[in-house]
C-alpha positions in Angstrom: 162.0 2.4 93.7 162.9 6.0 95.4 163.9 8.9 93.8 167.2 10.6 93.8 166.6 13.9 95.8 167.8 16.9 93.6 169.9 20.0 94.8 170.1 23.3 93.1 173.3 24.2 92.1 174.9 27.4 90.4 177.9 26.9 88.5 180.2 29.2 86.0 183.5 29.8 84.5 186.1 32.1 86.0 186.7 34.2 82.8 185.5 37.3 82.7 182.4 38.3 81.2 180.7 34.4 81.4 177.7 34.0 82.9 175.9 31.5 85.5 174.0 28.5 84.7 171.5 27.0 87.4 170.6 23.6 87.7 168.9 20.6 89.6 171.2 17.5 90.0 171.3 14.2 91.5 172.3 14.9 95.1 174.3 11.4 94.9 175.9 13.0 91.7 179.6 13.2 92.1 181.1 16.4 92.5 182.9 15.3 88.9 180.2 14.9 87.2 178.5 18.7 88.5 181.9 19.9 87.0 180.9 17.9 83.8 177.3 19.4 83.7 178.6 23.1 84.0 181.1 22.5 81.7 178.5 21.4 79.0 176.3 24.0 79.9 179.2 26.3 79.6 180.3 25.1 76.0 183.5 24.4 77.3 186.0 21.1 77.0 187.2 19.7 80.0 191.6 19.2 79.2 192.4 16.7 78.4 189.2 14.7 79.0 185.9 15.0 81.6 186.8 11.9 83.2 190.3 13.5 84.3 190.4 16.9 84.2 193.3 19.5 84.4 190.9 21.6 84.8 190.1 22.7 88.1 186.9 22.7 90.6 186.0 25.1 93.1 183.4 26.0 96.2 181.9 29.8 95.9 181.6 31.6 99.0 179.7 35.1 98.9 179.4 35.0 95.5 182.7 36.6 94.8 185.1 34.2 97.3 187.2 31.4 95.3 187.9 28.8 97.4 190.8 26.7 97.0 190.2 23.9 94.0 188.2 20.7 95.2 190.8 17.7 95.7 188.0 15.0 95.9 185.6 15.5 93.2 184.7 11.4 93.8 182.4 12.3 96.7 178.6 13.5 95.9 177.6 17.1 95.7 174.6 16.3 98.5 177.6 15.5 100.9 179.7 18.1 100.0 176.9 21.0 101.0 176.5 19.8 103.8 180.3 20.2 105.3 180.6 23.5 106.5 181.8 26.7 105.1 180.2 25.6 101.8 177.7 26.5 99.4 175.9 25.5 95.9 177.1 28.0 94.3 180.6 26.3 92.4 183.3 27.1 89.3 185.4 25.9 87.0 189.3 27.3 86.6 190.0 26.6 82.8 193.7 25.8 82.7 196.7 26.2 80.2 196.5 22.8 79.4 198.5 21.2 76.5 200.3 18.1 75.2 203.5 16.8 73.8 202.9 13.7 72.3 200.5 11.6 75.2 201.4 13.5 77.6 199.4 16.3 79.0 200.6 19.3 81.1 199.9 22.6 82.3 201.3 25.4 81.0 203.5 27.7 83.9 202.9 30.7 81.8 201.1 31.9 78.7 204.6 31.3 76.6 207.1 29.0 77.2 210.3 27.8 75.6 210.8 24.2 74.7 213.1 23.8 76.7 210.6 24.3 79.3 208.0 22.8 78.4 209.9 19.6 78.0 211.5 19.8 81.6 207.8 20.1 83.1 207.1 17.0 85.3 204.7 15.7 83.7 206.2 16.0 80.4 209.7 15.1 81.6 211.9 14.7 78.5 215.3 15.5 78.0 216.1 18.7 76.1 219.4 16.7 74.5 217.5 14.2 73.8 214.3 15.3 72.0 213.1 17.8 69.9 210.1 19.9 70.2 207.5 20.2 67.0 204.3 21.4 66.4 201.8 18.6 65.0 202.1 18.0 61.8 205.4 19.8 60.9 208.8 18.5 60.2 210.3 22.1 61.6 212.1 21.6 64.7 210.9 24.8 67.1 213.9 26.6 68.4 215.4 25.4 72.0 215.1 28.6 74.3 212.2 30.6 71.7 209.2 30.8 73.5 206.0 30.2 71.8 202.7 30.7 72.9 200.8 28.0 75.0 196.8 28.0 73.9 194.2 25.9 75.9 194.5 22.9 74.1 197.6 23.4 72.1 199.3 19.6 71.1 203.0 19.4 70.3 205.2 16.4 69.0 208.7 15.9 70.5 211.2 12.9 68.3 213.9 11.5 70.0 216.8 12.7 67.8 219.2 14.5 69.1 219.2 17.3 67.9 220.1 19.5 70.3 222.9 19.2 73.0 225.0 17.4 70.4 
């Protein structure tokens, strides 16, 4: 039975202020699951769960260079080194991610009205139609007030009409 070879990677968060881990994994590993390791190493959730992330992946150039977020994180981090222009050194983009009922979303900016947070894509609910709560409360929050969106932050919208009628 052979061994998985292991690679060396280096992986943070982009937040100011948070520091590298370094570690040997798999080289068959999926870039996913490297995002998964740094992630725990990191103390941080992956939104809204570490099989599907919001959050976002990227390749470190020159220690300081961002490249654009990893589309495929399916394919295994041995592969991935090897394509050019790319290193071992990697990062996580925490997002603004939040939900409204089962339905999870980024936020567009750091506060939002609910009328814009229902008209997001993937929240996609008509502002006539529903009305925006936070969880657990019975007061409806006001149509065009913006509240703030934390990481994490879950919402409840009821179909009843409320507003537009």
């Amino acid at each position: 039975m052979s061994k998985d070879t292991e690679i060396h990677v280096t992986t943070r968060i982009l937040r100011p202020g948070t520091q590298e881990n370094r570690f040997e994994i798999a080289e068959s590993a999926s870039l996913l699951e490297v995002m998964q390791e740094a992630a725990r190493r990191a103390s941080e959730t992956l939104l809204p769960n570490e099989d599907a992330p919001l959050d976002t992946f990227h390749n470190i150039q020159h220690h300081d260079d961002v490249r654009p977020a990893i589309d495929d994180l399916d394919q295994a981090v041995g592969e991935y080194v090897k394509e050019k222009h790319t290193t071992r050194d990697f990062a996580i983009t925490l997002v603004l991610a939040f939900c409204v009922n089962t339905r999870w979303a980024v936020a567009t900016a750091a506060q939002m009205s609910p009328r814009e947070i229902l008209a997001l894509p993937s929240i996609n609910l008509d502002f006539q139609s529903y009305t925006l709560y936070h969880q657990g409360s019975t007061e409806p929050l006001p149509l065009d007030t913006p509240l703030t969106i934390p990481r994490g932050l879950c919402l409840e919208a009821q179909r009843d009409g409320k507003y537009g009628r």
